[in-house]
Each structure stands twice: as structure tokens, then as C-alpha cells.
Backbone as CSV, one residue per row, in Angstrom:
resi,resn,N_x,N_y,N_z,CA_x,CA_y,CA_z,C_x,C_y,C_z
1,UNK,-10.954,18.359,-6.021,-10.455,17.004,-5.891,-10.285,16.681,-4.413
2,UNK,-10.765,15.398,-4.147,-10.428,15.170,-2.322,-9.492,13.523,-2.732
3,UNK,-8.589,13.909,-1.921,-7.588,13.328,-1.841,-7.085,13.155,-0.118
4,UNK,-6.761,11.314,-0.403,-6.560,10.953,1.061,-5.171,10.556,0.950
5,UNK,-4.516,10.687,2.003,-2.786,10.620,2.036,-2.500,10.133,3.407
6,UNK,-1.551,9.028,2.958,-0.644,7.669,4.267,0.196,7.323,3.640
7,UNK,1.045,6.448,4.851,1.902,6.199,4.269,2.432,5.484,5.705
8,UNK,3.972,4.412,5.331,4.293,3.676,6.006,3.249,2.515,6.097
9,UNK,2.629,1.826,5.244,1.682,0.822,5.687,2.674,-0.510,5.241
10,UNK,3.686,-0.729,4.761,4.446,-1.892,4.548,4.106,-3.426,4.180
11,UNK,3.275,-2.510,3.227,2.378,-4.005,2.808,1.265,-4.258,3.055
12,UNK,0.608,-3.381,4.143,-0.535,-4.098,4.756,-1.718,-3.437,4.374
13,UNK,-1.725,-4.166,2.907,-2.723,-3.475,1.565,-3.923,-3.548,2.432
14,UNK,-4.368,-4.725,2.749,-6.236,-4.887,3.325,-6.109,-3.661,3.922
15,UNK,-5.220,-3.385,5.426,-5.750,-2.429,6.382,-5.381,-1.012,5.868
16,UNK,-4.712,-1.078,5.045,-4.799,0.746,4.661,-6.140,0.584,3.861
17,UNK,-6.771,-0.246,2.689,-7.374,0.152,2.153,-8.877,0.484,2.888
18,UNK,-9.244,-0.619,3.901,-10.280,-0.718,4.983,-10.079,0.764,5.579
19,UNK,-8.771,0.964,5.915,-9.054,2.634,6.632,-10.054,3.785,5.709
20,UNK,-9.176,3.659,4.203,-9.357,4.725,3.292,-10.561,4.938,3.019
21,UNK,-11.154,3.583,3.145,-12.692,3.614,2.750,-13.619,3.603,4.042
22,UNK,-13.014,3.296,5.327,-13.684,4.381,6.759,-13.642,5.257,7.107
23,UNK,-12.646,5.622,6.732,-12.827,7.357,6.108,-13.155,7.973,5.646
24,UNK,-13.575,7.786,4.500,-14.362,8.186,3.760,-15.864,8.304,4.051
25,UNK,-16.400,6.903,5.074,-17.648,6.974,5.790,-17.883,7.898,6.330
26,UNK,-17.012,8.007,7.157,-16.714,8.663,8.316,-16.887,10.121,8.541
27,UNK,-16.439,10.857,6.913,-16.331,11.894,6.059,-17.679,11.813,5.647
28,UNK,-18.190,11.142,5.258,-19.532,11.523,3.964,-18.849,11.815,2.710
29,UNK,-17.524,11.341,2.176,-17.332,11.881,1.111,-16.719,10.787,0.006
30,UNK,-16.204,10.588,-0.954,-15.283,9.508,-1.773,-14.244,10.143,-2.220
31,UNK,-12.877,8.974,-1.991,-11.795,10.301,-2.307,-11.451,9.674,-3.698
32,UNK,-10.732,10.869,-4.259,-10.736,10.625,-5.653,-9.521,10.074,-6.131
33,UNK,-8.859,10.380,-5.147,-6.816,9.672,-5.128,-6.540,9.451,-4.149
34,UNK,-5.427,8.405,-3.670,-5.129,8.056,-2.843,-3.739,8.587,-2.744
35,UNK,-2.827,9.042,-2.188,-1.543,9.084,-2.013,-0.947,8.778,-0.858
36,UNK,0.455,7.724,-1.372,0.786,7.425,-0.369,2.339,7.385,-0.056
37,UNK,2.848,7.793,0.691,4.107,8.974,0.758,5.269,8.130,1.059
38,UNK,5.330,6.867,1.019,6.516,6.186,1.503,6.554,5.128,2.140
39,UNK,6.912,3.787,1.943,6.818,2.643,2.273,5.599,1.623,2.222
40,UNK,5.337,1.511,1.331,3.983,1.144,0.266,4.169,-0.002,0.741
41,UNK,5.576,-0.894,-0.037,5.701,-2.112,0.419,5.343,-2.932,-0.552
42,UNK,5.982,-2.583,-1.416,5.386,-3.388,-2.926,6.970,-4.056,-3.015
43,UNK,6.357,-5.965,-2.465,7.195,-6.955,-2.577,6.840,-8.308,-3.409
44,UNK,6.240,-8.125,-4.544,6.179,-9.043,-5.419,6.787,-10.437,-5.235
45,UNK,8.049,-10.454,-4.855,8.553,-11.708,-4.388,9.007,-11.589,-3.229
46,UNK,8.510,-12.284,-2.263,8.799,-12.134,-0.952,10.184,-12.527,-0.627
47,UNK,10.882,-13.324,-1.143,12.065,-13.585,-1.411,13.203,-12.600,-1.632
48,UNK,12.502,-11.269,-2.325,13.665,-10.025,-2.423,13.845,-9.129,-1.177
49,UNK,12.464,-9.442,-0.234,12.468,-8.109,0.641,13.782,-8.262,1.450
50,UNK,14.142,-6.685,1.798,15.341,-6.539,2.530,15.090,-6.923,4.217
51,UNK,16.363,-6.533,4.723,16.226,-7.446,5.978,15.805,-6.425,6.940
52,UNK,15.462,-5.341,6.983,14.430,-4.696,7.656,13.247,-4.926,7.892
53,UNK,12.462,-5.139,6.343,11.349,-5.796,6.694,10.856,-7.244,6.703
54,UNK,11.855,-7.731,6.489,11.844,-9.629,7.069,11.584,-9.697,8.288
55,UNK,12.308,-8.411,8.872,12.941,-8.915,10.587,11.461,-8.306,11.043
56,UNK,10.182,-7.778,10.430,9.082,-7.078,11.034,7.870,-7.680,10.136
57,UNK,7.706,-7.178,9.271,6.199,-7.579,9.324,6.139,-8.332,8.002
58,UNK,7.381,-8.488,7.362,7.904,-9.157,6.030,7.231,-8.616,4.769
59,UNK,6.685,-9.679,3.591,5.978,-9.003,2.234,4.795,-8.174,2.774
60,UNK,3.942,-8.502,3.407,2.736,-7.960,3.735,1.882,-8.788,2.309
61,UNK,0.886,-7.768,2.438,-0.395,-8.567,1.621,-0.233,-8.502,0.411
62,UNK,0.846,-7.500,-0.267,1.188,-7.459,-1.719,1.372,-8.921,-2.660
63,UNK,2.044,-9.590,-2.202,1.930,-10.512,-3.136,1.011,-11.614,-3.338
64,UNK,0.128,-11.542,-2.258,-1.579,-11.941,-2.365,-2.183,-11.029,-3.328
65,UNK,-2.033,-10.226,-3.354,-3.014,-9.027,-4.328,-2.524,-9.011,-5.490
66,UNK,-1.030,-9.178,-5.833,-0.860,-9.207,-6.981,-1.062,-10.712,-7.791
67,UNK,-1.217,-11.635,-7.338,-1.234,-12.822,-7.666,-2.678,-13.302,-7.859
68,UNK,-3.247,-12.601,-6.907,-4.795,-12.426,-7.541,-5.402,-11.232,-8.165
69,UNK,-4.892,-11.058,-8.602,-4.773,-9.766,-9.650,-5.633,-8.549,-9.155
70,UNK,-5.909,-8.364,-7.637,-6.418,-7.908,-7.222,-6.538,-5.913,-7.523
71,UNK,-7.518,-5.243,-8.108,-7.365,-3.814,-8.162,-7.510,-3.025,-6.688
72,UNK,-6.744,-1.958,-6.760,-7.135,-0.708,-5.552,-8.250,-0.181,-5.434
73,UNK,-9.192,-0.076,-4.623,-10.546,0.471,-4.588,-10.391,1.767,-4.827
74,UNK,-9.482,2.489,-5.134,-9.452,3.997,-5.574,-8.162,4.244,-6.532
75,UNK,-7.715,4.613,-7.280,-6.909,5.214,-7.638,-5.609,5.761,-6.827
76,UNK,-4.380,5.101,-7.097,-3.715,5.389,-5.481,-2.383,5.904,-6.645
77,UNK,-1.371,6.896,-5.916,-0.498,6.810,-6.666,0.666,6.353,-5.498
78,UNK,1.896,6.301,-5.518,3.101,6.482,-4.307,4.476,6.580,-4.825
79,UNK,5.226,7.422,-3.201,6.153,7.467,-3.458,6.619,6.527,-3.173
80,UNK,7.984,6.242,-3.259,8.563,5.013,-2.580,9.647,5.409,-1.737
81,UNK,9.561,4.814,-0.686,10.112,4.737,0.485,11.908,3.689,0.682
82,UNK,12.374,3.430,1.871,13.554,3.030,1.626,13.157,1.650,1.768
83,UNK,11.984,1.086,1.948,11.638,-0.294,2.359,10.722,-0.337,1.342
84,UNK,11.595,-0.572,-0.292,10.492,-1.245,-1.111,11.279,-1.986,-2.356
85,UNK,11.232,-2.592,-3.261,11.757,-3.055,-4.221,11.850,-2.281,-5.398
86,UNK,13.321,-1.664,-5.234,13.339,-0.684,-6.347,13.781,-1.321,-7.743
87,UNK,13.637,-2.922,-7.319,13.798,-3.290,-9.315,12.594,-3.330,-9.714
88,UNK,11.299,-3.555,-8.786,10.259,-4.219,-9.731,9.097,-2.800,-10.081
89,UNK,9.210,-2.893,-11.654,8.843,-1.091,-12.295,8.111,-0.964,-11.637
């Protein structure tokens, strides 16, 4: 199994995913999971995020992606970090 692992991207779905998959170029290879270790940044309503990440880079691209029902180009799983919305499952 090849498996690629980040973390801290705070939303900023496009540019982690653009990395994962230049990496993968980059590699010659396709990874089969993504993991990503903390601060994902999954803010569904931009309205809940805490004031850490208001005061920086705010929702990020999550609630574009979820609203366009957008899928992950790989299979990603994550942990969650202290900068994420721990009501929404």
C-alpha cells in the first residue's frame, strides 16, 4: 500500500490535493490513501469556525467542496486537529 501523509492544510482542499497528486508525478506512483494528521479544516459553515482560524485563513475551500458536492481524488482518511468542527460527524 503507498500512502501519502499531511497535515495542517486548514481548509485549503485545492492546494493539498494539487500537491498529493504532484507527488505522485513526481514519484511515478498513485497513492492509495491519503492521511491527514490534523487540522483538515472541515468547516461546513463558515459561521462556526473558531476564532483562530477566522483571525487566519478562515473556512478555507471546504465549504465550496461540500456544496458542490465535490469528491477527494483519492481516498483520504483524518485525524482531527484542535482547529476543526467537532459537531459536524
Amino acid at each position: 500500500m503507498i500512502l501519502c501523509a499531511g497535515g495542517d492544510i486548514h481548509g485549503a482542499l485545492d492546494r493539498f490535493y494539487e500537491d498529493v497528486l504532484g507527488f505522485e508525478a513526481a514519484l511515478g506512483v498513485r497513492f492509495e490513501w491519503v492521511l491527514h494528521v490534523g487540522d483538515f479544516g472541515v468547516w461546513p459553515d463558515p459561521k462556526r469556525i473558531d476564532r483562530a482560524t477566522r483571525d487566519h485563513e478562515g473556512a478555507g475551500d471546504f465549504p465550496g467542496w461540500l456544496a458542490a458536492g465535490r469528491a477527494v481524488p483519492r481516498p483520504t482518511v483524518f485525524i482531527k486537529g484542535n482547529h476543526e468542527d467537532f459537531a459536524f460527524p
